[in-house]
C-alpha positions as CSV (number, residue, x, y, z in Angstrom):
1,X,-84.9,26.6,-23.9
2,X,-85.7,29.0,-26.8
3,X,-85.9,25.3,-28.9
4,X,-88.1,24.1,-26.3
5,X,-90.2,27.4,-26.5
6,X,-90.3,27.7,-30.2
7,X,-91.6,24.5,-31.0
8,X,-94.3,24.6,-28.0
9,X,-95.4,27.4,-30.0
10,X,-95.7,26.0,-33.4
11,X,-96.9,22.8,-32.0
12,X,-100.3,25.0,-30.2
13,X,-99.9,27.1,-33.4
14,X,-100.9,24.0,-35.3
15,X,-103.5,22.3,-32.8
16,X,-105.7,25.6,-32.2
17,X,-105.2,28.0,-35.2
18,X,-106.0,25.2,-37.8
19,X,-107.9,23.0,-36.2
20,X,-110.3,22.2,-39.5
21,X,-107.8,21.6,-41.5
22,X,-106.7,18.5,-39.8
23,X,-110.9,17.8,-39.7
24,X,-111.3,18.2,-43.2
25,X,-108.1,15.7,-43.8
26,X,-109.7,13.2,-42.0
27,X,-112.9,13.6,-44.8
28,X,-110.1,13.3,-47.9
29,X,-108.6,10.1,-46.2
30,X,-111.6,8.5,-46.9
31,X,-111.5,8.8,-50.8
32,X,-108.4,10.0,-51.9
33,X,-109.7,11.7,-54.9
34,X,-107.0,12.1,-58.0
35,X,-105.4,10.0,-60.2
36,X,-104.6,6.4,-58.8
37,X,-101.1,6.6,-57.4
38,X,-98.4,3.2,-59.2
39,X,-96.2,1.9,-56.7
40,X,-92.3,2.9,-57.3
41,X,-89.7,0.8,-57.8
42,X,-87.6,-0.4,-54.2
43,X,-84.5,-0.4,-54.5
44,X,-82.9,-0.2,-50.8
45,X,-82.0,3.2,-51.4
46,X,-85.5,5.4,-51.7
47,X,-85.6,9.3,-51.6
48,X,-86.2,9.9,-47.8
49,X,-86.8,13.3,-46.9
50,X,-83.9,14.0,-44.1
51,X,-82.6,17.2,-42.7
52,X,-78.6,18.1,-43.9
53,X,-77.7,18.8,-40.0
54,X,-78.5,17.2,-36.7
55,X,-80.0,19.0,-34.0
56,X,-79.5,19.7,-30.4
57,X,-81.5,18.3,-27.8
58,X,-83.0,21.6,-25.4
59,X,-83.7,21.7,-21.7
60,X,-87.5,21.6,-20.9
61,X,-89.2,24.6,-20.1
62,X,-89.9,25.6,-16.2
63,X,-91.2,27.9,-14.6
64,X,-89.5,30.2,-12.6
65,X,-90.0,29.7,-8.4
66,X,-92.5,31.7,-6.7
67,X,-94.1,33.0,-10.1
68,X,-97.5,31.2,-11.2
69,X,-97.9,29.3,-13.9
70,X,-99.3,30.8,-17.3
71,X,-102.3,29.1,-18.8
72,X,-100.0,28.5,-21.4
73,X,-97.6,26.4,-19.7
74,X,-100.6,25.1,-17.8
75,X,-101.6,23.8,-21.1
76,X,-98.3,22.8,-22.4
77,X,-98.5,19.5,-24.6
78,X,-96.4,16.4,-22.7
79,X,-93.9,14.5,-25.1
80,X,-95.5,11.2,-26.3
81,X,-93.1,9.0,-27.8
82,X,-94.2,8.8,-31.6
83,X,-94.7,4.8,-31.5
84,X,-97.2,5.7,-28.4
85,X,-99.1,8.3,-29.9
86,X,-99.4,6.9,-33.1
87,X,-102.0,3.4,-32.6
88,X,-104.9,2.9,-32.5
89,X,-105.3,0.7,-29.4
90,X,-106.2,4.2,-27.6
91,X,-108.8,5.0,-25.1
92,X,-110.3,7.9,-25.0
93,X,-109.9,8.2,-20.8
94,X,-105.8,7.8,-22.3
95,X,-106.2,10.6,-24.3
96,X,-107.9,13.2,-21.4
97,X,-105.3,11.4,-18.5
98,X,-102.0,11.9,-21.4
99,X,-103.0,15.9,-22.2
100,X,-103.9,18.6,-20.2
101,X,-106.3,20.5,-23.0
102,X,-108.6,18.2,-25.7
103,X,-110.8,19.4,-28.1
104,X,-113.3,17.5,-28.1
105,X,-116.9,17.6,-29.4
106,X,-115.7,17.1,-33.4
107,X,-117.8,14.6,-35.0
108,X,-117.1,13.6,-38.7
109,X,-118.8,11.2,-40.7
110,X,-120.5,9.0,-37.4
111,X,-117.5,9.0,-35.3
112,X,-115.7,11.5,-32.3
113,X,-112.7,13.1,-32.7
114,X,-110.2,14.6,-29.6
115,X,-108.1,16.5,-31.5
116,X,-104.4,17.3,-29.3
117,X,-101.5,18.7,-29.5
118,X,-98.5,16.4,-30.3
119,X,-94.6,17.1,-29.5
120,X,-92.7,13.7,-29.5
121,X,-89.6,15.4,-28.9
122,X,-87.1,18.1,-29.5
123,X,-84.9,15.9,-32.3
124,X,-84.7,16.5,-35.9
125,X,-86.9,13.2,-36.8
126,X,-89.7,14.3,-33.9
127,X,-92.9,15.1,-34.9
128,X,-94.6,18.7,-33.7
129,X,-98.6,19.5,-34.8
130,X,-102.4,18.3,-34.7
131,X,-102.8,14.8,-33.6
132,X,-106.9,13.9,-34.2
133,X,-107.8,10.3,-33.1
134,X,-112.0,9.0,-34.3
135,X,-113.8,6.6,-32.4
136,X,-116.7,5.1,-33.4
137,X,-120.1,3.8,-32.0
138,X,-118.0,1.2,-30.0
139,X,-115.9,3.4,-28.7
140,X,-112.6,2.2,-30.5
141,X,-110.5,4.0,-32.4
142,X,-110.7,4.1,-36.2
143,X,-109.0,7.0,-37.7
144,X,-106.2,9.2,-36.7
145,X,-104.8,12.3,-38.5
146,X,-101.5,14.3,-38.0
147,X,-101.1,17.6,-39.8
148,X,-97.8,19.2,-39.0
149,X,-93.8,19.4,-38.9
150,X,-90.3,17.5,-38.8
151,X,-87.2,17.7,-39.5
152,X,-86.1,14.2,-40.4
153,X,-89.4,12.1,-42.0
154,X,-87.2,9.0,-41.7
155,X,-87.8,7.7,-38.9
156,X,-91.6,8.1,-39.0
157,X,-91.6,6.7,-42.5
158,X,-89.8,3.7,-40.7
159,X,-92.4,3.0,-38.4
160,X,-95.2,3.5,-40.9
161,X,-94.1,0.7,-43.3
162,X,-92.7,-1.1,-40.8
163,X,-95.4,-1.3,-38.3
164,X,-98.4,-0.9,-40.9
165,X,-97.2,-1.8,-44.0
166,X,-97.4,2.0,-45.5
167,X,-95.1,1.7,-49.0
168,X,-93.9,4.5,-51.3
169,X,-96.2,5.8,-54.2
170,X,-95.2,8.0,-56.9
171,X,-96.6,11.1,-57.0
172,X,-97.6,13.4,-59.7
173,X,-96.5,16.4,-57.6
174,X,-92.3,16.4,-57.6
175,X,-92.5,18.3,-54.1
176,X,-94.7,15.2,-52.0
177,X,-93.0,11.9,-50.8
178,X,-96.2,9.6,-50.8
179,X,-96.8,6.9,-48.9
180,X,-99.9,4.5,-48.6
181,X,-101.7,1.8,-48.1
182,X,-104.1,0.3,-50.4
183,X,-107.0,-1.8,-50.2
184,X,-108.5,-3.6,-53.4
185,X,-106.5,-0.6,-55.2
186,X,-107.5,2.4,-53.7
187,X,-105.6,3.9,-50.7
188,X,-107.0,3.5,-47.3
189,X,-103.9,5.1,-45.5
190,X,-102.1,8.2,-46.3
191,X,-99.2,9.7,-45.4
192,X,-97.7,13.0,-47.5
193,X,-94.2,14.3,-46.5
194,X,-93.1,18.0,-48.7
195,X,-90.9,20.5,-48.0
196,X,-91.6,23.7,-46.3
197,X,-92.5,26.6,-48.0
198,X,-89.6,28.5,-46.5
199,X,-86.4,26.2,-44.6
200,X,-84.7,28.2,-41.8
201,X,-81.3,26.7,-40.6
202,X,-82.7,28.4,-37.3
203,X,-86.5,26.3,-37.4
204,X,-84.7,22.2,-37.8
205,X,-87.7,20.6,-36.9
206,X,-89.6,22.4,-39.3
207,X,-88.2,21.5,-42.5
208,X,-91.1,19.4,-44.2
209,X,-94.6,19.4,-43.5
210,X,-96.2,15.8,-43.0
211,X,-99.8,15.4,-43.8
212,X,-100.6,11.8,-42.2
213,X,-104.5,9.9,-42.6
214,X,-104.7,6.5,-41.3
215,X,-107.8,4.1,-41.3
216,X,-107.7,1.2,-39.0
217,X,-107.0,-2.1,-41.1
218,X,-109.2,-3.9,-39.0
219,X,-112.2,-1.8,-40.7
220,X,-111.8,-2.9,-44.3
């Protein structure tokens, strides 16, 4: 329960005390300014961040009978399996039926955003932060951003490359595991895995900080 608690807190931490941050993000995604990132040799055996020690899974938070609910637990994010959460064949009725508080009203660059808070899960490889989804004029989804935490990037790296053919860069920075795609050779997708500043053996899902931009292929 104090897992469950913990990481309900980070996760609103993350979706209401930085929400621009995620917003501006979105903005960099487009361009990817710096030096042009050379794709690393594959070998079968690449540097995946991981955490040393598996987790244990926590027993969801309730209320306790006859008490009334906080607005807190009122507004408590549902788990969305990461392969749900992350696609882009999202509605925005999905998206106000799937979470109890959206912010809404966050237009970038000719498109809406309904930015929400994302826990997949209480595992090492879950995901916990800001998940932003852009729609355009049409109403379909174009961009989505992630800014926040895990434990284990491995399986999210998995489904990146797997399902959108995301493939490791190397990075000038030591610290970042990069991952992109690119589009007549400039990156149109983004995704930025580092440690955290601090790792507490008493925080495992909080052991890297992922960074993730994505641009519908369809758009190129």
């Amino acid at each position: 329960m104090f897992r469950r608690g913990m990481l309900f807190f980070m996760v609103m931490c993350a979706a209401v005390g930085v929400p621009y941050v995620t917003t501006e993000w979105g903005k960099i995604s487009q361009t990817f300014s710096g030096q042009p990132a050379v794709a690393a040799t594959t070998n079968g055996n690449l540097p995946y961040p991981v955490a040393g020690t598996p987790g244990m899974s926590a027993a969801p938070m309730v209320s306790m009978p006859g008490l009334p609910a906080t607005q807190a637990e009122i507004d408590a994010p549902p788990e969305v399996a990461m392969a749900d959460a992350l696609r882009f064949d999202v509605t925005a009725s999905w998206i106000l039926g799937r979470w109890p508080r959206v912010t809404a009203g966050l237009p970038d660059a000719g498109l809406q955003g309904y930015r929400v808070a994302l826990v997949t899960g209480t595992q090492d490889d879950d995901l916990a932060g800001s998940l932003t989804y852009y729609f355009n004029r049409n109403h379909v989804c174009q961009r989505i951003t992630f800014q926040g935490t895990t434990g284990d990037a491995r399986k999210l790296i998995a489904m990146l490359t797997t399902r959108y053919g995301f493939e490791r860069q190397m990075s000038d920075d030591p610290s970042v595991w990069l991952y992109q795609i690119r589009w007549n050779g400039r990156a149109t997708s983004e995704l930025q895995v580092r440690p955290a500043r601090v790792i507490r053996a008493s925080e495992p899902t909080a052991r890297f900080e992922v960074l993730l931009a994505m641009n519908d292929g369809s758009a190129h």
